[in-house]
N, C-alpha and C positions, 0 to 999 in steps of 0.2 A: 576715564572710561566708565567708572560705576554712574558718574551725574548721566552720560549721556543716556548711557542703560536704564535710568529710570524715570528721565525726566524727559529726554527728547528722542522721539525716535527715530524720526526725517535725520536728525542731525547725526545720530548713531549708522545708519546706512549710508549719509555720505561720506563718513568719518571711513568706513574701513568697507564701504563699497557692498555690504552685506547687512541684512536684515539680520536682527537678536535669533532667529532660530536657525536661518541659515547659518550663523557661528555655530551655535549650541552643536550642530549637524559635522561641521569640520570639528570644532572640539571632540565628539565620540571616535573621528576617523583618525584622528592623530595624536591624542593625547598620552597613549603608551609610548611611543616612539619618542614624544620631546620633552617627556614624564623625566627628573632628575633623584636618583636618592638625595636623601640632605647629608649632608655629611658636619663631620664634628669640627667647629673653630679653633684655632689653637690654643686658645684657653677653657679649653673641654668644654662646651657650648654647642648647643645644637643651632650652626648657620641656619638663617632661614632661606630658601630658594625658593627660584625665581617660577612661580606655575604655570603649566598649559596654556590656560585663558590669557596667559599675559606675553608667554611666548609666540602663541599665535597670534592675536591683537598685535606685536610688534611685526610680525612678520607681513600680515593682512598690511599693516599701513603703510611698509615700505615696498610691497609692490604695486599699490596703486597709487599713493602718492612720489614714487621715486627720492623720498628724503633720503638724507644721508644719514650714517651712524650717528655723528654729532649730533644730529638734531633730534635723532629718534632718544638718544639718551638725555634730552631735555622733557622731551615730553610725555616718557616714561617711568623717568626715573630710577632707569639702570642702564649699566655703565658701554659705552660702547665694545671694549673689550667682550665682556659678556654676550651684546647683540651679534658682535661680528661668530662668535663660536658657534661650528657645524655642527648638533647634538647628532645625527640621524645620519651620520658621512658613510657609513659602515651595515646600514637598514636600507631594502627596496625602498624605493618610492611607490606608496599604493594608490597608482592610476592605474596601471591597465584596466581593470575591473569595469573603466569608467568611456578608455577608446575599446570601444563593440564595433569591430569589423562583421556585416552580416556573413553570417555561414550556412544560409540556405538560400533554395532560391526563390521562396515566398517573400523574405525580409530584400532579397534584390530585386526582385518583381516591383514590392513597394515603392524602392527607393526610383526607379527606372519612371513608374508612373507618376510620379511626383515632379520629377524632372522635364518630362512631356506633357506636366499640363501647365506648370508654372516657367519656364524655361523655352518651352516648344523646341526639345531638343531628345527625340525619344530612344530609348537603349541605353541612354545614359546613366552610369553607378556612381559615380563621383567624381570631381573635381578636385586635380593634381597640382600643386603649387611647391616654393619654396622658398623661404624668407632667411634671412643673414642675419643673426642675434650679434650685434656686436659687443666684444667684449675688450676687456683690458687686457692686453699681452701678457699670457701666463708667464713667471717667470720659468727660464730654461729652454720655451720652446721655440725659437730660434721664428723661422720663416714657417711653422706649422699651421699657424692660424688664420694667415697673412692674403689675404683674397685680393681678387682682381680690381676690384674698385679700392684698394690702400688702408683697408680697416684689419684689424683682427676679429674674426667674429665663428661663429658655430653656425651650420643650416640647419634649420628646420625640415626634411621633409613633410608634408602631411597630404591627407584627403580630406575632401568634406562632401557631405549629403549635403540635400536638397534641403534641409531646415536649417543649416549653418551648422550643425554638428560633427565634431572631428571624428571620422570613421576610422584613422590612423595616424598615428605621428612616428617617428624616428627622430632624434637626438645625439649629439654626439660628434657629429663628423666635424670635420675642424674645417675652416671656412678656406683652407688651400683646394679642396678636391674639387673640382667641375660638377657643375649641376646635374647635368647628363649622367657620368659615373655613377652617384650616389644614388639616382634610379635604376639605374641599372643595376646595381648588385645588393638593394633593398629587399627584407625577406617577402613583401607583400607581392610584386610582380611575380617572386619565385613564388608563391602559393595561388595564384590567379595563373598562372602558364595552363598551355594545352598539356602537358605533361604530367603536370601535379595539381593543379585544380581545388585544393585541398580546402577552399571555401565557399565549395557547391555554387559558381559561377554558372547559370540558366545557360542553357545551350542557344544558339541564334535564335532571332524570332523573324518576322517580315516586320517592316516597317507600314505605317501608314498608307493606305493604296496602292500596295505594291506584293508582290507574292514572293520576292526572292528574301533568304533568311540573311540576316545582319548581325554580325558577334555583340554582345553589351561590349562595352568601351567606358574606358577613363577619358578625361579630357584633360588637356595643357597647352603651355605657350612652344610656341617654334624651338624652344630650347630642350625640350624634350624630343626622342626618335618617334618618327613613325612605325607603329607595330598594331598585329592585329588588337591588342589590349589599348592602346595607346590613340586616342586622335588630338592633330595638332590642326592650326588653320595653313588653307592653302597661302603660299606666297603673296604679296600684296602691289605686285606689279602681273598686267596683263590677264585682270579677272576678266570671267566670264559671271552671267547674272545671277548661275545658281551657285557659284563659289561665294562669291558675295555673298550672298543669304546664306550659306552654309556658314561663312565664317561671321557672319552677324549672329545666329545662334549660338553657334560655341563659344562665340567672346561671351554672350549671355552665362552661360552656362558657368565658364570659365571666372567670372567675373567673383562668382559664389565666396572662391579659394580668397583672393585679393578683399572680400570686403569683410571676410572674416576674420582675418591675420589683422588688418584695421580696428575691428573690435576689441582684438586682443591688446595692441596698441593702445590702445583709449581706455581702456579699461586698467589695465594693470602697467602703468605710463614708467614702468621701469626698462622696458621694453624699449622706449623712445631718446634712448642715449646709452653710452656703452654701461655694462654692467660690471660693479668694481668685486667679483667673487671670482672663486677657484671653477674651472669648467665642470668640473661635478657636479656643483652646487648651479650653476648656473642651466643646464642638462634638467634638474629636477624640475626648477623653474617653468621651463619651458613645458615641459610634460605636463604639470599642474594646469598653468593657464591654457593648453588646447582643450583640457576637462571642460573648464566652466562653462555654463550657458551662455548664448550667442544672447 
């Protein structure tokens, strides 16, 4: 780690996916949290412990390179025992700060415009998706996790703006619950409702050549309900021409959510097979990589 830091820099950002100050950057944000006292040996000796820069470095490299403990304890040179330990099981994880759902309607004005000029899809606030982190069957939890396609896994809900930026994530739900459901009873649709509003959603506007006013809307696949918050595409049997072109834009639009979860994918390729941690640990994960830049 120190050669790479001062000798090669290309090779230092493919190594852990991150530029020397983009560390420096996560080292100030998490360094209290996975900060250890040292404590004394049993031959009254002060152990030396394992530091910040080395905790994170171990951690950066097994979520983009997907290695295993064994092998992280080769090329670290600490013990997998120790890698596998949760310091921070019992601390927030500091993303929110990082998913900025907008709460006015100039920051939704923006995003709506952005989507109508690069998407051709206009009213639009975000693209609704959700991905199945699969994981190893926690032990004791029976058929909890256990989905429809035969993995154990966790969904992801999320959104995303028009620049691939995660406008919200949720984490958590165990991969038993239907898709459907867990939109449904997410606190984000209860704060965007006509009733609560509580994120200063713009009131309808007209659309392009047209005078009648049109609600801003999320976008999703068929798997989600039809609401006024909510557009999905029409059925794909016995279109007419402008359903067609309508659902040719939302797939556009739609497509945002699916090529973003991909980045996430690729970039942090732990993602790309079951993950062997406690759902907790694995919950944090996920939150972390909807932060990073697209």
């Amino acid at each position: 780690m120190r050669e790479l830091e001062l000798r090669d820099v290309l090779a230092y950002k493919e190594f852990f996916t991150k530029m020397k100050e983009q560390f420096s950057f996560l080292l100030g944000k998490v360094s209290l949290l996975i900060q250890k006292k040292e404590q004394p040996s049993p031959i009254n000796s002060v152990r030396a412990t394992i530091q910040p820069d080395e905790c994170l470095a171990v951690t950066l490299r097994y979520l983009a390179m997907e290695e295993t403990h064994h092998s992280l304890e080769y090329s670290f040179r600490i013990s997998r025992q120790t890698i596998s330990l949760n310091r921070v099981r019992n601390k927030p994880c500091p993303v929110q700060e990082y998913l900025k759902v907008p709460n006015t309607e100039s920051e939704w004005d923006a995003g709506a415009e952005k989507f109508e000029a690069r998407w051709h899809f206009p009213n639009g606030t975000g693209a609704v998706d959700r991905k199945r982190v699969i994981v190893q069957q926690p032990s004791n939890s029976g058929s909890d996790y256990y989905d429809y396609k035969g993995n154990n896994s966790i969904v992801l809900p999320a959104v995303f703006g028009p620049d691939y930026q995660c406008l919200w994530a949720s984490a958590g739900t165990n991969g038993r619950s239907p898709d459907s459901a867990i939109w449904q009873n997410c606190d984000l649709k209860k704060a965007l409702s006509l009733s609560h509003n509580t994120l200063n959603l713009p009131k309808p506007r007209a659309l392009p050549e047209t005078a009648m006013p049109v609600p801003y809307v999320l976008t999703g696949d068929s798997a989600f309900a039809l609401t006024r918050l909510m557009m999905k595409p029409f059925p794909l049997t016995g279109l007419s021409r402008g359903q067609r072109i309508f659902n040719y834009r939302l797939s556009r639009m739609c497509r945002i959510s699916e090529n973003r979860f991909g980045i996430i994918a690729n970039r942090w390729r732990v993602f790309r097979a079951p993950i062997l941690l406690p759902p907790y640990t694995v919950v944090d994960l996920i939150l972390v990589a909807c932060t990073s830049a697209a």
